[in-house]
N, C-alpha and C positions, 0 to 999 in steps of 0.2 A: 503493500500500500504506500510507503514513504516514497516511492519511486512513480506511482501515480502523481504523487502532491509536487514532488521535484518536477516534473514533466509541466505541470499546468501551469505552476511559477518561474519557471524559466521562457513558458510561452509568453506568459505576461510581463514578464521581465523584460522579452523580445522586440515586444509590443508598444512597451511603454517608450523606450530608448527608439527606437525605429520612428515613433510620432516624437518624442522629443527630435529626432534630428533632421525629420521631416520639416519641423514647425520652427526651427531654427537655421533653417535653408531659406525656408519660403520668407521668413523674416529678412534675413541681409539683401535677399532680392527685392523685394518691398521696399526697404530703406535706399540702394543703389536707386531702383527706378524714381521717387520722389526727389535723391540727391540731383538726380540727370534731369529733372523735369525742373526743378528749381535754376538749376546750373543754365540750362537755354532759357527760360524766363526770363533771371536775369541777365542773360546778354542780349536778349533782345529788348529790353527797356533800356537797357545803359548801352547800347552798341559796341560791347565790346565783348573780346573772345575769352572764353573761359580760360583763367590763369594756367593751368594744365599743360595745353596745345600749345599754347603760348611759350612757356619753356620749353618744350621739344624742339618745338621751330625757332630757337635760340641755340639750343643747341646742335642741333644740324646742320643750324648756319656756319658756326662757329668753327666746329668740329671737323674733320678729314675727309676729303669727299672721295676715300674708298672704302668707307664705313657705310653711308647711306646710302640706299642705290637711287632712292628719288631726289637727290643733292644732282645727280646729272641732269635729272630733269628739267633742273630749272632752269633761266637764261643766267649767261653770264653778264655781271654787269660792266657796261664799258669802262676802262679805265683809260688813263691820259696814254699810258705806254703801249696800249694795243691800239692806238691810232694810227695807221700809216699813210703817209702822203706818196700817191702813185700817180705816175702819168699812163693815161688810156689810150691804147691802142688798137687801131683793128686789125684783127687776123684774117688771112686772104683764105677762104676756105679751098681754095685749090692747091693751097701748101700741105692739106692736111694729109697724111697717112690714111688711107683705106683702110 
């Protein structure tokens, strides 16, 4: 008989811990979705980008551009040194190689 009673306390034992960690999942998901619903509200009343993204995109910039693969993505911006002054010429297209 003790081995009946062990059996149905261990199921409810099972039971109990399985809904606590059910109900403690569903909880931090709750709380993320309300942070993230809060988090775009206020950026779209104050127009500005959640601090987050923001330091990412500081550090991407910043940081080595064979770490990030979308740092090539971006444009590069001109600087004074990559300006070069060329003279234009036309190319006779009957010079060219076949």
């Amino acid at each position: 008989m003790p081995t009946f009673i062990n059996r149905v306390l261990r199921f409810f034992l099972r039971l109990a811990l399985g809904l606590l960690a059910l109900l403690v999942t569903l909880g931090l998901l709750f709380a993320g979705l309300v942070f993230l619903v809060l988090a775009l509200l206020r950026g779209l009343v104050t127009g500005q980008k959640p601090a987050r993204p923001v330091m990412f995109a500081r550090f991407q910039r910043f940081s080595s551009q064979d770490i990030w693969p979308s740092a090539n993505m971006r444009k590069p911006q001109p600087r004074e040194t990559d300006i070069v002054d060329v003279e234009i010429r036309e190319i006779d297209d009957r010079k060219r190689l076949p």
